[in-house]
N, C-alpha and C positions, 0 to 999 in steps of 0.2 A: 779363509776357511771355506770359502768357494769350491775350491778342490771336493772338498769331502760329502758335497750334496750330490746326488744321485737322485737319478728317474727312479723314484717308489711305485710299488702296486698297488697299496693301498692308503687313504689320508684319513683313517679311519679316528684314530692320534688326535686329530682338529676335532673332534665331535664330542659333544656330550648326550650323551646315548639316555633318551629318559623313556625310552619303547614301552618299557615293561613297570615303568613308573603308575604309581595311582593317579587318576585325572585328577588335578587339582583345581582349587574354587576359581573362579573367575570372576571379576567385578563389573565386564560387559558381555555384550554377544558378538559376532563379528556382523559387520556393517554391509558389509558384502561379497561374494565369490565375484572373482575378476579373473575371465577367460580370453588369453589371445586367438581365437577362434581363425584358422585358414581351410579346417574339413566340414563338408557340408551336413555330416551327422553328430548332432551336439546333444543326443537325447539323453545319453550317462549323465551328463553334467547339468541339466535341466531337472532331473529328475531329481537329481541329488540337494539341489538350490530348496526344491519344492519340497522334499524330506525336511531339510534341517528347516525351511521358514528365514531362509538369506537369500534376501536378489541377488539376482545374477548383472553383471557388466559385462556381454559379450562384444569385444572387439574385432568387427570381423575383415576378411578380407578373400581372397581369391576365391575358395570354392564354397565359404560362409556367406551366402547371400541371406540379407536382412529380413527380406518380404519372409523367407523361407526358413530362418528362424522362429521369429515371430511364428509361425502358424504353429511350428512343436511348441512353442511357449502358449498358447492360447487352448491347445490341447491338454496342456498338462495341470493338474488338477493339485492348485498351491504356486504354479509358479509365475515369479513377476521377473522382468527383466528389464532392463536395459540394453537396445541393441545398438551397437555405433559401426556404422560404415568406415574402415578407415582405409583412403584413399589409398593405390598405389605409393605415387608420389609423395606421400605425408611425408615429412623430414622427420628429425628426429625433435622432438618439443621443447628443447633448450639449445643456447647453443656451443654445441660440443664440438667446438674446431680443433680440438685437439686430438682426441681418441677416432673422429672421422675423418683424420686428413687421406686424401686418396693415396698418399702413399701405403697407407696400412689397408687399405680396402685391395691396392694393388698384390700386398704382399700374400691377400688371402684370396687369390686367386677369382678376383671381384665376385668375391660374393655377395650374394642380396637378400636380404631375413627382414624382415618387418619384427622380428620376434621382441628385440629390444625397446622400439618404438613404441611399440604394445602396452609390453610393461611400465616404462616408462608415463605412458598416460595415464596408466591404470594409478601409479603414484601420485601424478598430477591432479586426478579427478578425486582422488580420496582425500587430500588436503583442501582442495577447492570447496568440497562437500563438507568436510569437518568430521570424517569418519576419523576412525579410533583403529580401527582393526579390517585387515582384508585378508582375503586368501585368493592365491593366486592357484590356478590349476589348468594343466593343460587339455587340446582337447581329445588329445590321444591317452588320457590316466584313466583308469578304473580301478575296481576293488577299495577304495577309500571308508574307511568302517567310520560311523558315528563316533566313536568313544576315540579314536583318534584325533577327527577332527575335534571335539572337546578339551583333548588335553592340549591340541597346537592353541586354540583360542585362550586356554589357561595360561600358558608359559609365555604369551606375547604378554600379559599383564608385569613379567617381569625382564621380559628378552624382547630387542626389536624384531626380532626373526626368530622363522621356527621353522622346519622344514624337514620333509620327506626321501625318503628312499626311492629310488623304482631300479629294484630288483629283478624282476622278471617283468618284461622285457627288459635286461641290461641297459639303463642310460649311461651308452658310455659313448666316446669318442671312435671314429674309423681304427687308430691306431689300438685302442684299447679291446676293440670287436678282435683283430687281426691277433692279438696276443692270446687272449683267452683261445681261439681255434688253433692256434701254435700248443697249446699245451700250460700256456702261462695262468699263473694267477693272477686274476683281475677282480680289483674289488669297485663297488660303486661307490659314491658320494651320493651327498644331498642334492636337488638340485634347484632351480625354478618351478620344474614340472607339478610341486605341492609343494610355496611357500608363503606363510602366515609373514603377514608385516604388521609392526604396529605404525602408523604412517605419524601418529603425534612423537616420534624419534627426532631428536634435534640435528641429532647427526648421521643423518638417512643419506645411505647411498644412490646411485642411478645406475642404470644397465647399458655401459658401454656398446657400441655395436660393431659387436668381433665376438669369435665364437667363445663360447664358457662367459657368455655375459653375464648372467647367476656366478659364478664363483666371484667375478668382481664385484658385484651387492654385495654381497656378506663376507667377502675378505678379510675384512677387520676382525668379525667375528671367530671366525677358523683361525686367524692368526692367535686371539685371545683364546683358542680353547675354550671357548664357552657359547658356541653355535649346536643346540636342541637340535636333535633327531627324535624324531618324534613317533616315526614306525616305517612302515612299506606299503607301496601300493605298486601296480601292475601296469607297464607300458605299452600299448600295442608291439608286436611284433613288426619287424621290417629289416629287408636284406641290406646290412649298412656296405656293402661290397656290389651294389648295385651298378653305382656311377660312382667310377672310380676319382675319378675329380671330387668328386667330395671330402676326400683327407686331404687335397691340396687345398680347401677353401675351409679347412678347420685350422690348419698346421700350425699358425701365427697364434689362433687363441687357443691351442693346443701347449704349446709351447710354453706363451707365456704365464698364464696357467698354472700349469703341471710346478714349473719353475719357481714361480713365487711360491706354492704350498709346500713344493720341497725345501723351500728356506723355512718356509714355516715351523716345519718339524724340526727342522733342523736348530732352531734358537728358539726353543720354549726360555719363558720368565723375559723376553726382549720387549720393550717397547715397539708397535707398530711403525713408529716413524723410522726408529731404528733397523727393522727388519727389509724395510722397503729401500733405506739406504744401503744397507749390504748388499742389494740387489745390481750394482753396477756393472761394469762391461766386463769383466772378468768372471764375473757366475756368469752373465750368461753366454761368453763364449765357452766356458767348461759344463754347463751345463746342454749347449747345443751340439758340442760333442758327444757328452754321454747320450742324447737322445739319437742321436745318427746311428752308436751302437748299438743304442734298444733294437731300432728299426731294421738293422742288418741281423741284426740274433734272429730277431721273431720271421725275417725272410728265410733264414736256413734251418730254423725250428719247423715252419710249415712245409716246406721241401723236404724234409726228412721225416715230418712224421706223415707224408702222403707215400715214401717212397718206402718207407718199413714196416709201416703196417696196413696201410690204406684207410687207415681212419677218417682221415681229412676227404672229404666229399671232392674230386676232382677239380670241376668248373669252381667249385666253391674257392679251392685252394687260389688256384688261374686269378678270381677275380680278388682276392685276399691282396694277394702277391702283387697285383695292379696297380690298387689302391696303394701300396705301401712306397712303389715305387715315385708316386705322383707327391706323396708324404714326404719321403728324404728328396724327390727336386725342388720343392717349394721350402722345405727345413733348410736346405743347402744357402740358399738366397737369400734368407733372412742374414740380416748383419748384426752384431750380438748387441751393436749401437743404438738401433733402431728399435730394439726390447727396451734400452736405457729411457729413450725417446718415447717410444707409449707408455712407460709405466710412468714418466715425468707429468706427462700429458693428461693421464688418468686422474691421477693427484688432483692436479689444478682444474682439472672438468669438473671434480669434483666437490672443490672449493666452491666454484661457479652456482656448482646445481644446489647447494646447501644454500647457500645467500640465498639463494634466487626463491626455494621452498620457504625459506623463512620468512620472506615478504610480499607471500602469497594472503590473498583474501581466501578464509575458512569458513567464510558462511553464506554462500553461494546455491541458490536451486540447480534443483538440475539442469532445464537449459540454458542458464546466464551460464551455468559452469561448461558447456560444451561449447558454446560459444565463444569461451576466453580461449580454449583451447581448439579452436576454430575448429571443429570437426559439425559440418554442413547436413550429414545425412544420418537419423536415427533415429529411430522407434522405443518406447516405452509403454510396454504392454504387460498382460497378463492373464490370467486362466481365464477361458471365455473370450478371449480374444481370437480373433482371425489375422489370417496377413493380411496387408493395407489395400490389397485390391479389391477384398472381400466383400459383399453387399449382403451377406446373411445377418439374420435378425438379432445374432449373438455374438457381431463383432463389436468389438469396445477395444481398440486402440488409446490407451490412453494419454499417448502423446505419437503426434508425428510429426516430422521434422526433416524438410529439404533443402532448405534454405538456412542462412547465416545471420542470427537477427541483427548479427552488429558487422561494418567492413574489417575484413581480414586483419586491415594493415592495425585499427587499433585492438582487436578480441586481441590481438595475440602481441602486441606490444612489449606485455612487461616478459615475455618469455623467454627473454635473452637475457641471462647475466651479463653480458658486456654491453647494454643496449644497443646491437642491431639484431634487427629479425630475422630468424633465419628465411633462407632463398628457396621456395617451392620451386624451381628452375633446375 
């Protein structure tokens, strides 16, 4: 039945749309917002912690320097935070030698995201804590209304996941940018960008690290048709046609992806296990055909609607057209086997990271719990607080942390489902 799956526009089919639903009761509050923080201005997202009366877990890393959070935290008037440094180097916190083997990092044109790592603690740290309910939010979202966030904390009391739209700015893929300026319809999904977990889920996903890491958390869900949408919120802007290398280092979780949710639609009422077995080396060499097609349409789509009417903004087209080509030579290379190979891979990662969550300690403080998960440098502050160099009479840091209270090799011990540790190397 391979044959008959096609690259769709939209997955919209996998959702259960409860946007315009009444917020329903709730029997907790969420435990905490959990930000992978890499831009240096994080005051939307502070602001909004301190609204609702939920800490924040700012994860930060490149241009999210801690000292320099911290001071918007200690500025803002309600909010408490958690700030964790996480290193470059940080691996990912279990160990996923499957979904990370360098051949798949090779095939996406080595790229390097911290994003999944991110997440992934954010998971680790909520179970470690004994929290009940988190929300993940990125730090490029805005517009997030209260009564929204109400209804996502409602519907985790009966769904592990709940999750957002971002509509404007379109969260979509290079290839998906490139379609919609061809003239195509391009719908969005749910994504990471704004998703509620409930973490006490027994059979809780992880965030693979390859692009569309979000669609593989919640896969099960979209596959059952019963993954909450909850409403929309608002992405920053940004030229996805910038660096055209950027769709050659999507293209593999592009693909694989798009692939799996078009089986998905395509076999409503199937068992998950079933679905994923269909998924074998004939979908996806017919479906990586069909996608070489997309990609050639929407190259002669944009070429003809710059050359008939002028609509398509020149350069813009030029760099469209770039990206696309960098898209079908990294799609070309993929081998339909090596889809077989990661989605096998992801399974059994997945096995892995569930055992491994389930014989996690849950009632851990804050620093015993950053400590198991070896993360060395972090602040724990709040209104009234200054950053850590501070010497004014209204600094009140109320934890700081550079040091590792316990050695590496045992904090982080049980973090391996195959008992060895992963290699910071």
């Amino acid at each position: 039945m391979s044959r008959h799956i096609r690259h769709t526009q939209s997955h919209a089919s996998l959702l259960r749309d409860v946007s315009a639903a009444s917020v329903p009761p709730t029997r907790s509050r969420l435990d905490a917002i959990v930000v992978p923080a890499a831009r240096a201005s994080l005051q939307r997202v502070i602001s909004l912690s301190a609204e609702l009366s939920v800490p924040l877990v700012l994860l930060c890393s490149r241009q999210a320097r801690i000292d320099k959070v911290a001071e918007r935290v200690g500025a803002t008037f309600g909010a408490r935070a958690l700030i964790v440094e996480v290193p470059d180097d940080y691996p990912q916190p279990y160990d996923a030698q499957r979904t990370s083997d360098r051949k798949f990092r090779s095939l996406s044109a080595d790229r390097s995201s911290d994003l999944s790592v991110k997440r992934n603690i954010g998971l680790l740290l909520a179970r470690l804590r004994g929290w009940t309910k988190i929300l993940f939010i990125d730090d490029d979202i805005s517009q997030i209304r209260g009564q929204d966030i109400a209804r996502l904390t409602g519907h985790l009391d009966r769904h592990p996941v709940a999750a957002m739209t971002s509509r404007y700015f379109p969260d979509n893929s290079v290839v998906c940018h490139a379609r919609r300026l061809a003239g195509y319809r391009q719908d969005v999904f749910v994504s990471g960008a704004v998703l509620g977990v409930n973490t006490q889920h027994p059979a809780l996903s992880f965030f693979p690290d390859i692009y569309n890491e979000d669609w593989f958390f919640f896969a099960r869900h979209a596959a059952g048709r019963s993954l909450p949408k909850i409403g929309e919120v608002r992405q920053d802007a940004y030229e996805p046609f910038a660096d055209p290398e950027r769709a050659g280092r999507e293209e593999l979780g592009d693909l694989l992806a798009e692939g799996l949710y078009a089986m998905f639609e395509s076999t409503p009422g199937w068992k998950f296990s079933e679905q994923l077995a269909a998924a074998g080396t004939g979908h996806w060499r017919d479906f990586k055909e069909d996608r070489l097609r997309m990609i050639d349409a929407t190259k002669k789509a944009l070429e003809h609607a710059q050359t008939a009417t002028g609509s398509v903004d020149y350069p813009t087209m030029l760099r469209a057209l770039e990206s696309l080509r960098f898209a079908e030579k990294h799609l070309s290379a993929i081998d339909p086997d090596v889809c077989v190979e990661f989605i096998d891979g992801w399974r059994e990662d997945e096995r892995c990271w569930q055992k491994m969550m389930s014989d996690l300690p849950t009632t851990l403080g804050e620093r015993d719990a950053l400590a198991e998960l070896g993360l060395k440098t972090w602040i724990s502050c709040g209104y009234g607080s200054a950053g850590p160099q501070s010497d004014s009479p209204g600094y009140k840091v109320l934890s700081l942390n550079r040091t590792s209270a316990r050695p590496e090799a045992s904090a982080r011990g049980w973090l391996s489902p195959v008992g060895s540790k992963p290699n910071r190397s």
